[in-house]
C-alpha positions as CSV (number, residue, x, y, z in Angstrom):
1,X,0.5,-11.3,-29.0
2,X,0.7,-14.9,-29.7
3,X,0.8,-16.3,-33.4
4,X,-3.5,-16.6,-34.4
5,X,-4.2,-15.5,-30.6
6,X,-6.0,-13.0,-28.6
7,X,-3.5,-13.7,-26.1
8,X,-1.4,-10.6,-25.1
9,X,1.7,-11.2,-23.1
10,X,4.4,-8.5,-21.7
11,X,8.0,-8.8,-20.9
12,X,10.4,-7.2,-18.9
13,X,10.9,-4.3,-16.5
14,X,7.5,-3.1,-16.1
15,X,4.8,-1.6,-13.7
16,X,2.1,-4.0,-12.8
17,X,-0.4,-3.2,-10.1
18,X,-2.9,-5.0,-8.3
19,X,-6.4,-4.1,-8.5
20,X,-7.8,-1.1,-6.4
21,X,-10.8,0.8,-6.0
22,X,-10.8,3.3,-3.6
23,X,-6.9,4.7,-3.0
24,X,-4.2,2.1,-4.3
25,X,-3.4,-1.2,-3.4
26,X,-1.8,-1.4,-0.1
27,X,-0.5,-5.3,-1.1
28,X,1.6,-4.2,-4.4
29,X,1.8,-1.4,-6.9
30,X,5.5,-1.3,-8.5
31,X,8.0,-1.7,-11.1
32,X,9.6,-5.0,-11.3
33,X,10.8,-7.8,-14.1
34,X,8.3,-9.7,-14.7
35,X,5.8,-11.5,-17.2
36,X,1.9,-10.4,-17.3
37,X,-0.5,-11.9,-19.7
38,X,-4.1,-10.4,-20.2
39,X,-6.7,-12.1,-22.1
40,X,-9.8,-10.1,-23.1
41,X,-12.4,-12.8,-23.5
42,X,-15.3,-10.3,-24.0
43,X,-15.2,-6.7,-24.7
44,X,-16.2,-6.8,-20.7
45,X,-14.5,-9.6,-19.0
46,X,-10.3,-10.2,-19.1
47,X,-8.4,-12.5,-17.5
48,X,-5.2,-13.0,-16.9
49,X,-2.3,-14.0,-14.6
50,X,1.1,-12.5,-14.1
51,X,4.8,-13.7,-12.5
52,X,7.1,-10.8,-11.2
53,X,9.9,-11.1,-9.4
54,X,10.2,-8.1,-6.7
55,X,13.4,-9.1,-5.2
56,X,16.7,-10.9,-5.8
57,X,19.9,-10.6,-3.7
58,X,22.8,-10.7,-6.0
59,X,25.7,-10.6,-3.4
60,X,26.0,-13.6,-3.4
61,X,24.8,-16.0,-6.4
62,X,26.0,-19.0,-3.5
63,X,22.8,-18.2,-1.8
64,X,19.9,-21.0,-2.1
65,X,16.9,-18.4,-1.6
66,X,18.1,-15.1,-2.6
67,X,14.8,-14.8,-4.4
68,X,11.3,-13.2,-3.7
69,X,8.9,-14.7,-7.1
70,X,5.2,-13.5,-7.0
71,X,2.6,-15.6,-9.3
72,X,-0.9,-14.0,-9.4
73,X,-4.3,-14.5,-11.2
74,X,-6.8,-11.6,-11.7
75,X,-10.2,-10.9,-13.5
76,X,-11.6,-7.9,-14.5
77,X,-15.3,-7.4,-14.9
78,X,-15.9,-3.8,-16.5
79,X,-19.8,-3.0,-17.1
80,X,-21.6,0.1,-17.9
81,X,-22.4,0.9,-13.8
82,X,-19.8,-1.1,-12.1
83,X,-16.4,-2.2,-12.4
84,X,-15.3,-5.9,-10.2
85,X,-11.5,-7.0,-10.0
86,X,-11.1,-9.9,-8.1
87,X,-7.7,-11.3,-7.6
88,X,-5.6,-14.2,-6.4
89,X,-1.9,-13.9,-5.1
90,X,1.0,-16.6,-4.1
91,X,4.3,-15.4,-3.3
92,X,7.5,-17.5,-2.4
93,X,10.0,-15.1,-0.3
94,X,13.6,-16.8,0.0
95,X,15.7,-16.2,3.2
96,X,18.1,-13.9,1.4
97,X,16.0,-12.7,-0.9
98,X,16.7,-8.7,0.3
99,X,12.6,-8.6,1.2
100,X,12.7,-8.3,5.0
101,X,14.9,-5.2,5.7
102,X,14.0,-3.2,2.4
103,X,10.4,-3.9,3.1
104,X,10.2,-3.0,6.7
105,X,12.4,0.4,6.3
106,X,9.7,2.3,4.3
107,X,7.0,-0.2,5.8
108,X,7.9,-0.5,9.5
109,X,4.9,-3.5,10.0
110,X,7.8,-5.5,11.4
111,X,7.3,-8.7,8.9
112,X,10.9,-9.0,9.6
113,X,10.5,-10.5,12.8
114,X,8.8,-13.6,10.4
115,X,11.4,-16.1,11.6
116,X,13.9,-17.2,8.8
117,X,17.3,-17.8,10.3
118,X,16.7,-21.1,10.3
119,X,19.3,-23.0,7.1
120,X,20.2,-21.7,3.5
121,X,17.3,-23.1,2.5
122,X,14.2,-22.0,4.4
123,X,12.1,-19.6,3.6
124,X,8.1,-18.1,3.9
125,X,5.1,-18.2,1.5
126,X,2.5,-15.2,1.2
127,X,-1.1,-16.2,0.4
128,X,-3.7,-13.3,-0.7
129,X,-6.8,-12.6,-2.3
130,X,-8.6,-9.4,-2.7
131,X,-11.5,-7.7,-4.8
132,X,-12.1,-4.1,-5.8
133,X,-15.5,-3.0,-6.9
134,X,-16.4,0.2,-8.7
135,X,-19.8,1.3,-8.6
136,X,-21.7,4.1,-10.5
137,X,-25.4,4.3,-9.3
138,X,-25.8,7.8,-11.4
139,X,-23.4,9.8,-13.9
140,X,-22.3,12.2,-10.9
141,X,-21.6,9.3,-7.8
142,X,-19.0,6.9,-7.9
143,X,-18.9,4.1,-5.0
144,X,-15.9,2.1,-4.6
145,X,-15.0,-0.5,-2.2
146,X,-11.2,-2.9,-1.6
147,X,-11.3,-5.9,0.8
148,X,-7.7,-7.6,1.2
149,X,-6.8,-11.1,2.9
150,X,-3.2,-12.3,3.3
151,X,-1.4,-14.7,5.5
152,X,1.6,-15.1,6.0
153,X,3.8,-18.6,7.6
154,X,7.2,-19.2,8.0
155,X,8.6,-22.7,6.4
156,X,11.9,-22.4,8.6
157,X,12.5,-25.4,10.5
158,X,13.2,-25.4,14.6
159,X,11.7,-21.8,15.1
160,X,13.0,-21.5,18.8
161,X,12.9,-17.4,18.4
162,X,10.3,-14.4,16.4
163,X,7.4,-15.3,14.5
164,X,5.6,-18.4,12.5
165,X,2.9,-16.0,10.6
166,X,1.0,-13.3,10.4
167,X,-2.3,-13.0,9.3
168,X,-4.3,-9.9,9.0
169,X,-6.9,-7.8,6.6
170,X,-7.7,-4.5,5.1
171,X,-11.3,-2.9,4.2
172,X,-11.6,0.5,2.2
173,X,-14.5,2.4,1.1
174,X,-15.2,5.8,-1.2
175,X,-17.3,8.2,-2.6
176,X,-16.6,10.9,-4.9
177,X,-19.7,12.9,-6.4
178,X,-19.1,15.1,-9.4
179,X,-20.3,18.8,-9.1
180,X,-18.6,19.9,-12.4
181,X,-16.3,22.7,-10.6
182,X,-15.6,20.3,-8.0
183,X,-15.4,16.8,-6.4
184,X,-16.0,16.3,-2.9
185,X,-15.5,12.6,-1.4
186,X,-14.4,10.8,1.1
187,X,-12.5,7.6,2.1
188,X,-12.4,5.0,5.3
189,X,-10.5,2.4,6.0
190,X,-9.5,-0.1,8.3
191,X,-6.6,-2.3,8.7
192,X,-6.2,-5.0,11.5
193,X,-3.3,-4.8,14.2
194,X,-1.2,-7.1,16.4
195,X,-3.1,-8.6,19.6
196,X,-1.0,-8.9,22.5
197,X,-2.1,-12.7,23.1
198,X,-1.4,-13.1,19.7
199,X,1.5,-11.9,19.8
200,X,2.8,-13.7,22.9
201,X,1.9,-17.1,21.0
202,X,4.3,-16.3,18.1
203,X,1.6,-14.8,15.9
204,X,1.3,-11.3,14.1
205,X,-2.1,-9.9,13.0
206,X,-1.0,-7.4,10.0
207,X,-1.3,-8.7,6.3
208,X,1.7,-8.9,4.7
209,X,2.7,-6.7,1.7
210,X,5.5,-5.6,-0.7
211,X,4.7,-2.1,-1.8
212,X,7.2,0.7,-0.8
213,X,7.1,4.1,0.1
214,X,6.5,5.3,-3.4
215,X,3.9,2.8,-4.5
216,X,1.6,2.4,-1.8
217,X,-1.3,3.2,-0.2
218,X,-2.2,6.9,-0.9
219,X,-5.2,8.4,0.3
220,X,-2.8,11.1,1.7
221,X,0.1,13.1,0.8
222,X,2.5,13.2,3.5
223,X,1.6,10.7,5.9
224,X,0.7,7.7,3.1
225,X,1.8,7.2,-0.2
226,X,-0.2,9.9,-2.3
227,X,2.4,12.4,-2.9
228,X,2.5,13.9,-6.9
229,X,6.3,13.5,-7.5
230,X,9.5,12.3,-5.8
231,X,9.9,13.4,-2.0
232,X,8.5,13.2,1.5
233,X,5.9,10.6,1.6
234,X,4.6,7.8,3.6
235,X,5.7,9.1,6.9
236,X,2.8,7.3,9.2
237,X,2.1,4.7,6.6
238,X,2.7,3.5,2.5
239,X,0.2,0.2,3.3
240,X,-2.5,1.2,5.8
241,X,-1.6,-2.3,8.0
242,X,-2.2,-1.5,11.6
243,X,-3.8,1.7,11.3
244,X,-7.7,3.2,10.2
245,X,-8.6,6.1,9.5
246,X,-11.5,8.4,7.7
247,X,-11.3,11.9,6.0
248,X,-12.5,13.8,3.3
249,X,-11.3,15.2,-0.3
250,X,-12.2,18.7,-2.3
251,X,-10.7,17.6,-5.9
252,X,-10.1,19.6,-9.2
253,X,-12.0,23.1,-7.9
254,X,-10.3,26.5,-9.5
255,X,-10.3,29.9,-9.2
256,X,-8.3,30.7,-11.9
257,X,-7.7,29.4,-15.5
258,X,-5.2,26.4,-15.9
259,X,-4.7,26.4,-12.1
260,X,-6.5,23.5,-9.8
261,X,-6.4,22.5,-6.5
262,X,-7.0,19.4,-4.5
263,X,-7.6,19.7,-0.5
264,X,-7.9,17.0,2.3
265,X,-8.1,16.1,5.5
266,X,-8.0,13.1,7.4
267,X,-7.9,11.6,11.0
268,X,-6.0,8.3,11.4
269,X,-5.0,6.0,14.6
270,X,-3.8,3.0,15.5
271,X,-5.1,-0.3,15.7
272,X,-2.3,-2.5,17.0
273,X,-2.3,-3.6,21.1
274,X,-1.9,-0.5,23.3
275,X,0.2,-3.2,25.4
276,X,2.3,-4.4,22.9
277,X,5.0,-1.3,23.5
278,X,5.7,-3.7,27.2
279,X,7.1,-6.5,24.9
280,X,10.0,-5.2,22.9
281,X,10.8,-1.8,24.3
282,X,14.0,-1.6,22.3
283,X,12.0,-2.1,19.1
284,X,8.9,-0.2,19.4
285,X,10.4,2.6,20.3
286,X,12.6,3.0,17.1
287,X,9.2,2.2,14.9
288,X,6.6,4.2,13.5
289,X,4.2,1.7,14.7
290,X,1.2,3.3,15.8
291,X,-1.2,1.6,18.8
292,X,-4.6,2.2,20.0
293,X,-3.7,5.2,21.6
294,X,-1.7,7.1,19.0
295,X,-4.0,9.2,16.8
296,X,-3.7,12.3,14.8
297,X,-5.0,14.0,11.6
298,X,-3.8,15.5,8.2
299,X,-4.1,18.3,6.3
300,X,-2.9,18.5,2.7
301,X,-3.7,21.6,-0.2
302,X,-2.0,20.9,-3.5
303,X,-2.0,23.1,-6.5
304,X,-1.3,22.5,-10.5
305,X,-0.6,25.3,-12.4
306,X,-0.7,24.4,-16.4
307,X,2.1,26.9,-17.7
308,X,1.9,25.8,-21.2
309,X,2.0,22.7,-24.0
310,X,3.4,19.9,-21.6
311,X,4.8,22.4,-18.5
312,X,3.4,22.2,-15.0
313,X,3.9,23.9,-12.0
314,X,3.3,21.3,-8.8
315,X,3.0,23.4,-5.4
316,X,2.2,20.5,-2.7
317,X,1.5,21.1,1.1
318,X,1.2,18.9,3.8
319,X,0.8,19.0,7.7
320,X,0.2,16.4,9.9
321,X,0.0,16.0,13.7
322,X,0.4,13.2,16.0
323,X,-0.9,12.3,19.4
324,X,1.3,9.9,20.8
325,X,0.8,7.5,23.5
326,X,3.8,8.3,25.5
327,X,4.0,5.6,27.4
328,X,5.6,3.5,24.8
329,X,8.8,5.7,25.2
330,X,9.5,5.8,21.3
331,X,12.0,7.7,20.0
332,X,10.0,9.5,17.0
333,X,8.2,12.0,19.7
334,X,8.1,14.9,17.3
335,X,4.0,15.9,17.5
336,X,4.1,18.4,14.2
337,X,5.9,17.5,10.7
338,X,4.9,19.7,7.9
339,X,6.2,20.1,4.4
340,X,5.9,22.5,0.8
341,X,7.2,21.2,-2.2
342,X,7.5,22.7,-5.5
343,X,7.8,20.6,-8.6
344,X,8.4,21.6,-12.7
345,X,6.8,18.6,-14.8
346,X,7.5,18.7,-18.3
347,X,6.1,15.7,-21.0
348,X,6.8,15.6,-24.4
């Protein structure tokens, strides 16, 4: 804290994460240097603002914009029945700054078509704001609610080839009610997609964002973000962008003592331009980039056994299948992917 201050301010390598509601935010939700200062200014109301800096190319310390910075403002509104985050982002992403391919390999929404080959010195700026709402009409129901609005422009100069911007938005809503041996819920959400005339005209319609595989959206285990430990994750999605989908949840029920499990399933499809794949063949092909024909659905059952003082067993299963538009020739044309994994998790 500052000398004869309230103020609290943190330094360093650190997770920060932007607000969320209903399943993690989709935008950003990572470990980064950075410096974030909260300010509570009522036992109900903080406010604060943060810088991070996500990405820096080192290879070559020549480079004008080998950096990606990230400034953000946030409040948090925390009430006996409801809970509001509001938040404002600006980020500044350098040419070189290592954000285009790292980004689009574990979040194939193909921001790296943004043009940016233009001279040492160009580079793109990232405007979003968001909101997540909590809302407890009775001790047993919980409502929550995430709304997300970025946009995305290209400062490159002479931009004869790819993409100015990209503009898009992402809506999520839940509800879990507590039964005491149990917590059913469920989750929708839906993300917008690229329009074909949009797209002809140099314009993308996803919102951009700079979470990774591991830090993402998670309403799922195997196809999103939502997986317990290290492993196979995010295989349709880690943001949501182009895609909605609706499904249901079974948390925290047990048959046994110390052993829980958590079930789900989920449909999920595309919400990009079925006639985007007659664009860029070549690159749509080799992308998990679902349209408005590719659909499918997941099924996850996950299991925590409590062994003893700090030791936990982790048994996590996932199966999801795909209906894919075959028309857009891709190469991923694999319908069923599946997967158990078995973790030991010890804290002391």
């Amino acid at each position: 804290t500052w000398p004869d201050s309230d103020v609290k301010t943190k330094m360093g390598m650190h997770h920060l994460a932007l607000p969320s509601a209903v399943a993690n935010n989709p935008v950003y939700n990572s470990i980064a240097a950075g410096v974030s200062t909260p300010y509570d200014i009522t036992d109900e109301f903080t406010l604060g603002g943060f810088w991070i800096r996500p990405y820096r190319n080192t290879a070559d310390d020549d480079l004008k914009n080998n950096d990606m910075d990230i400034f953000g403002l946030h409040a948090d509104w925390n009430a006996d029945s409801f809970r509001l985050q509001p938040y404002l982002v600006y980020s500044r992403v350098g040419r070189d700054s290592g954000y285009w391919g790292s980004n689009t390999t574990t979040n194939p929404n193909h921001l790296d078509k943004i043009n940016n080959a233009g001279a040492d010195d160009s580079y793109s700026n990232i405007y979003l704001g968001g909101a997540a709402l909590n809302l407890k009409p009775t001790d047993k129901l919980t409502l929550n609610f995430d709304g997300i609005y970025g946009h995305m422009k290209s400062e490159a100069d002479n931009i004869t080839s790819g993409f100015e911007k990209s503009s898009g938005w992402f809506l999520a809503l839940g509800a879990d009610y507590e039964l005491g041996f149990v917590t059913p819920g469920v989750i929708a959400w839906y993300a917008s997609g690229d329009d074909k005339d949009d797209y002809d005209d140099g314009e993308m319609g996803v919102m951009p964002t700079i979470s990774q595989a591991n830090s993402g959206f998670r309403p799922t285990r195997l196809g999103t973000s939502g997986f317990y430990s290290m492993g196979d994750g995010a295989l349709v999605t880690c943001t949501g962008t182009g895609t909605w989908g609706f499904g249901a949840h079974l948390k925290n029920f047990s048959f046994a003592e110390d052993l829980s499990h958590t079930f789900r399933a989920f449909f999920f499809q595309g919400t990009n331009d079925k006639d985007l794949y007659t664009v860029d063949k070549a690159y749509f092909s080799n992308s998990l980039y679902l349209t408005e024909e590719d659909q499918g659905f997941e099924l996850n059952f996950d299991s925590i056994y409590k062994v003893g003082d700090g030791l936990s067993l982790i048994m996590e299963l996932g199966y999801i299948y795909i209906d894919w538009d075959r028309r857009n020739l891709r190469s991923y044309n694999e319908d069923n992917v599946w997967n158990a994994q078995l973790t030991f998790d010890y804290r002391f």
